[in-house]
C-alpha positions as CSV (number, residue, x, y, z in Angstrom):
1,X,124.1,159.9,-265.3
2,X,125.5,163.2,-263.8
3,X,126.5,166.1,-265.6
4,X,130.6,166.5,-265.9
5,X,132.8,169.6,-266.4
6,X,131.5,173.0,-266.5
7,X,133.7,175.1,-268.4
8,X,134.4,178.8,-267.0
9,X,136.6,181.1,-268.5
10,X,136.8,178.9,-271.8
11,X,134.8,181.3,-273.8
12,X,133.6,180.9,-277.9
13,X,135.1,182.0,-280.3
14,X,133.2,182.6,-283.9
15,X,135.3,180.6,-287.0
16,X,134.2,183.1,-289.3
17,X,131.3,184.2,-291.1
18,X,128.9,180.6,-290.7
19,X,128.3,181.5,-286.8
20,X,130.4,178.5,-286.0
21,X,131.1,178.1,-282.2
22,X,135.2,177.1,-281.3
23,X,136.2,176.5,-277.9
24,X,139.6,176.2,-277.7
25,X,142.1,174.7,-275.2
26,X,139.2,172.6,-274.0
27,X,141.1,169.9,-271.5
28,X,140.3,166.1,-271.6
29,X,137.0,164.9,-270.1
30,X,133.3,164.5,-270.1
31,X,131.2,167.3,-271.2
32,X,127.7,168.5,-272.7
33,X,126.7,171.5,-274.0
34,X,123.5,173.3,-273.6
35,X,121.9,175.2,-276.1
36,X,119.5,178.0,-275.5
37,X,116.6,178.9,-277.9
38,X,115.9,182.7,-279.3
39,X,112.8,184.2,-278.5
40,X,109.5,182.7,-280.6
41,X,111.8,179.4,-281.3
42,X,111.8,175.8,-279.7
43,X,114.1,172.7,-280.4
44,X,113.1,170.3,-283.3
45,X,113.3,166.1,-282.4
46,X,117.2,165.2,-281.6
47,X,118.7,162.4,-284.5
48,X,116.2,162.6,-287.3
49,X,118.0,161.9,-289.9
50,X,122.0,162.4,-291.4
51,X,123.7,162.4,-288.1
52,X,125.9,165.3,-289.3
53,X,122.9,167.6,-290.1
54,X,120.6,166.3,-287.5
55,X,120.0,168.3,-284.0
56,X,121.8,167.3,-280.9
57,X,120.1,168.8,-278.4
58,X,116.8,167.5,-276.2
59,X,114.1,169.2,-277.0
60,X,113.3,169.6,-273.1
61,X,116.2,171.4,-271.9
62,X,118.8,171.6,-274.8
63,X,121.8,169.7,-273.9
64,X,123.5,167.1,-275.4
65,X,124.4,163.8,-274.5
66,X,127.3,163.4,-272.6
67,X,130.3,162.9,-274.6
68,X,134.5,162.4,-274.1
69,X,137.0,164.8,-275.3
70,X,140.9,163.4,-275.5
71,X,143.8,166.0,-275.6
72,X,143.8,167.5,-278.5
73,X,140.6,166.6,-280.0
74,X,138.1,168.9,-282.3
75,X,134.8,167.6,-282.9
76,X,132.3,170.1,-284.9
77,X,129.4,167.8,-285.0
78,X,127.4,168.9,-282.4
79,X,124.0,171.1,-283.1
80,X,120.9,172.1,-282.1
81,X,117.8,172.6,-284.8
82,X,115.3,175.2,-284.4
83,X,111.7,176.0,-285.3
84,X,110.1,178.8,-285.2
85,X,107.0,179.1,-282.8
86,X,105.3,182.6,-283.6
87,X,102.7,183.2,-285.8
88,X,101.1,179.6,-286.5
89,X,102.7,176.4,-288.0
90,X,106.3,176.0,-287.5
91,X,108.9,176.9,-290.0
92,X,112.7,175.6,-290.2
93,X,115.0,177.5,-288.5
94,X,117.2,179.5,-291.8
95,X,120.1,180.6,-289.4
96,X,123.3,178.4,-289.5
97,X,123.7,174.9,-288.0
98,X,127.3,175.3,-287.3
């Protein structure tokens, strides 16, 4: 399956003080959305559990799944959960999911 739409110019914005991500204005299609890891972190195992809380992104590259937007449409489910790799066994990630 090939990657879609690349959006450029269609910045973020932060809604508020949880670190949520908005992208507004995002036109109809196929997209994914690649998440990069801080420093001393690495992805946990996408769809472990409540599919709200759970992480969406591979663990190999951090993308989602492709997925289709429709005019108008606002979908805040999408996340990527982190572990910490520094200093011996891995911790959960205490920043916010969304």
């Amino acid at each position: 399956m090939s990657r879609k739409k690349r959006l450029r110019g269609a910045g973020p914005r932060r809604s508020g003080k949880s670190g949520k991500l908005l992208f507004p204005d995002v036109p109809p299609g196929q997209y994914f959305i690649q998440f990069l890891p801080p420093a001393g972190f690495d992805f946990t195992q996408p769809s472990q559990g409540d599919a709200i809380l759970d992480s969406d992104a591979d663990p190999l590259d951090g993308s989602t799944a492709n997925f289709t937007l429709i005019a108008g449409q606002v979908d805040p489910t999408f996340d990527a959960g982190l572990i910490t790799v520094l200093g011996g066994a891995p911790r959960r990630y205490r920043g916010s999911r969304r």
